[in-house]
N, C-alpha and C positions, 0 to 999 in steps of 0.2 A: 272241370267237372260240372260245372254253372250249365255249363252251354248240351253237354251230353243229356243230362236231366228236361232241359228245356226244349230239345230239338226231338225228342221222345226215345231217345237213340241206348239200349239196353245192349247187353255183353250176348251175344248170338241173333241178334236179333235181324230181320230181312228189312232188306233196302231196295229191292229189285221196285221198277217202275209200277209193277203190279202191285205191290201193296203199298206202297208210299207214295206213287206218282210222280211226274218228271222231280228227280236229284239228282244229285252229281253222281254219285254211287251206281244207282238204278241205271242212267240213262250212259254211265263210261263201258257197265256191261254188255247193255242191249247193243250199243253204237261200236264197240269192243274200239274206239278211243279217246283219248285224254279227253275233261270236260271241265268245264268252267259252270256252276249254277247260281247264280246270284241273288239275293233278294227275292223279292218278288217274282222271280222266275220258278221258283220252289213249288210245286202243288198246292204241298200243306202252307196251310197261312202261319201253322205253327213256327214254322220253320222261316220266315221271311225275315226276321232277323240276321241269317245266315248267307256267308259267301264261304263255297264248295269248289273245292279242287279237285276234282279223282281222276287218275290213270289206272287201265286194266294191265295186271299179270299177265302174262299170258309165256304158257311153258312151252317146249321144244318143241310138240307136237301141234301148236297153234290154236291149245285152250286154253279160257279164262279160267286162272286158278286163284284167283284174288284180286282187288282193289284196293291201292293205297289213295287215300283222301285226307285232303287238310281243310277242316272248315273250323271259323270263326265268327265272329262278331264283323255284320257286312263292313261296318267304320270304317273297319282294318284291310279293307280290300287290297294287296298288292299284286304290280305286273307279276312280277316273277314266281310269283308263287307258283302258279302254273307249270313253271319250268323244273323249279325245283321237284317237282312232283314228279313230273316225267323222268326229271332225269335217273332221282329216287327206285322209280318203277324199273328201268333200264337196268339201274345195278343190281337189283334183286334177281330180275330173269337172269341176265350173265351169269351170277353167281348160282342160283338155281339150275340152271341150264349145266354148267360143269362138272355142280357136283352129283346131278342125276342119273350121269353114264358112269356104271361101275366099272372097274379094271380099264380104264382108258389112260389113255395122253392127251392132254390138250396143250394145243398149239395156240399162242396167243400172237396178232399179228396186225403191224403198223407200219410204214416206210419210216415211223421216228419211234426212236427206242423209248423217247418221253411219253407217248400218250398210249404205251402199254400198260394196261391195267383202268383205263378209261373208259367212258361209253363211246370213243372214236377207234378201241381197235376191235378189231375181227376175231373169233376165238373159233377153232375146227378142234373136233373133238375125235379122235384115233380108239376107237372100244379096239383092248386086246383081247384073248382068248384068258378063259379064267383058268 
């Protein structure tokens, strides 16, 4: 909560590069991918404390419907965070993505039966007639 209160970061509040200036948020929108903002790379000096992770949403039709981001204390920098974030981003569209076509079938698809239901399989969506 420490870090919400100090990075200015309120419940609805806008992140876009227009009103905050380069963040990881702002700039995963504009750029529509995954972003890494560190330290001193922040705009706000407020915020230089901070290392930012965000990947854009983005639904069936290939718009930004959200941003998931992990920031912390920069200290804490880790590689993977990054990945995690994306990968994070990934299962939300799949799972978005499936359940936004109503009366359908969807076909989930991998040459190994193990990495169904992963971000390595394919997923085709079959709308029936309602």
């Amino acid at each position: 909560m420490y870090i919400l209160r100090a990075s200015g970061a309120t419940p609805g509040g806008a992140w876009s590069e227009r009103s905050k200036g380069k963040n990881a948020i702002g700039t995963a929108i504009t750029g529509r991918a995954p972003t890494t903002i560190h330290a001193d790379q922040h705009y706000l000096a407020a915020n230089h404390f901070l290392t930012c992770s965000a990947a854009p949403i983005v639904d069936h039709r290939g718009d930004v419907v959200g941003v998931l981001d992990v920031s912390g204390d920069r200290r804490n920098n880790h590689q993977y965070t990054m990945a995690l974030v994306r990968m994070s981003a990934l299962m939300i569209e799949n799972q978005t993505f499936t359940a936004s076509v109503d009366n359908a079938i969807s076909l989930h698809l991998h040459a190994r039966w193990e990495f169904i239901g992963t971000l390595m399989e394919g997923i085709a969506c079959y709308q029936t007639r309602a």
